[in-house]
C-alpha positions in Angstrom: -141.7 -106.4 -39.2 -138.5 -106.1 -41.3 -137.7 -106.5 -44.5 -133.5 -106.3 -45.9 -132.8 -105.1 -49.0 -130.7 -107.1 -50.9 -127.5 -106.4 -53.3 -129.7 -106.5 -56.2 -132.3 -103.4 -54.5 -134.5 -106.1 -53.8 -137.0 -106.4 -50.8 -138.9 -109.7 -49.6 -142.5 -108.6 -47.6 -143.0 -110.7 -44.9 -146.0 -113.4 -45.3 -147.5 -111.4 -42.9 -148.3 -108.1 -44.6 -148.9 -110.0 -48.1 -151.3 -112.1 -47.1 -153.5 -108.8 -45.8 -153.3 -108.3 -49.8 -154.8 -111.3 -51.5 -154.7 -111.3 -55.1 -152.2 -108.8 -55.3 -149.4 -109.2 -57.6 -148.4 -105.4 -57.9 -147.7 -102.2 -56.1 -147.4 -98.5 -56.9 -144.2 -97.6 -54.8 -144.3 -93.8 -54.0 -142.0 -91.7 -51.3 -144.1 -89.5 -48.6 -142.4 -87.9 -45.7 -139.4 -90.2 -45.7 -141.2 -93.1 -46.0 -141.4 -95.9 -48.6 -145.6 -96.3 -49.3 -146.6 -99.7 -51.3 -150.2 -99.3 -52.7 -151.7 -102.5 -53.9 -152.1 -101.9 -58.1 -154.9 -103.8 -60.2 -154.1 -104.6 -63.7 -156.4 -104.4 -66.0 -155.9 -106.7 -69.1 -155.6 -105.0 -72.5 -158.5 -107.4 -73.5 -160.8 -105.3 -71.4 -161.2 -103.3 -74.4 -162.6 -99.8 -75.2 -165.1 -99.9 -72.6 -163.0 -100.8 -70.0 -160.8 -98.4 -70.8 -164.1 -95.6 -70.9 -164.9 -96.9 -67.1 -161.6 -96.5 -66.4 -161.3 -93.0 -67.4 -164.7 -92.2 -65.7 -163.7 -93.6 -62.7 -160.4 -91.1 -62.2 -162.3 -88.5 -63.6 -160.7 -87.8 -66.4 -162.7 -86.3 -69.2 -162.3 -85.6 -73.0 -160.2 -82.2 -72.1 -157.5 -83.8 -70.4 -157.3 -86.3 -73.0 -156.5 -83.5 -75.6 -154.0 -81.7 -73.3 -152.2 -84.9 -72.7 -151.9 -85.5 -76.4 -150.8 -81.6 -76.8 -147.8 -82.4 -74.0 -146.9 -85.5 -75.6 -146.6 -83.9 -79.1 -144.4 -80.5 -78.1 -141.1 -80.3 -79.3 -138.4 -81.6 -76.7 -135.6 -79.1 -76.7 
């Protein structure tokens, strides 16, 4: 199938390969080998609170040390 970028960097997917993702409303848009990839992305509402955000975190792995190395990066002076 083909999709045509328009003046405005735009793309339309055909009906086609949307409807193979119902429910979907965004995608992570990464380049590999050349290629464009589209991943299908699930937002999470900020509603979903602290716990959410725990089960998040346990889900990707992350634990309380990567937390405080991200906060370290985040705070070094910029030069």
């Amino acid at each position: 199938m083909l999709a045509k970028k328009t003046s405005k960097n735009q793309l339309t997917l055909p009906k086609g390969i949307v409807s193979s993702f119902p429910g979907a409303d965004y995608f992570d848009v990464s380049v590999e080998g050349g290629r464009i990839i589209l991943a299908p992305v699930t937002i999470t509402p900020a509603r979903a609170g602290l716990a959410g955000l725990r089960e998040k975190m346990e889900k990707l792995g992350l634990t309380e040390h990567n937390v405080t190395e991200a906060v370290a990066w985040a705070r070094k002076k910029k030069r």
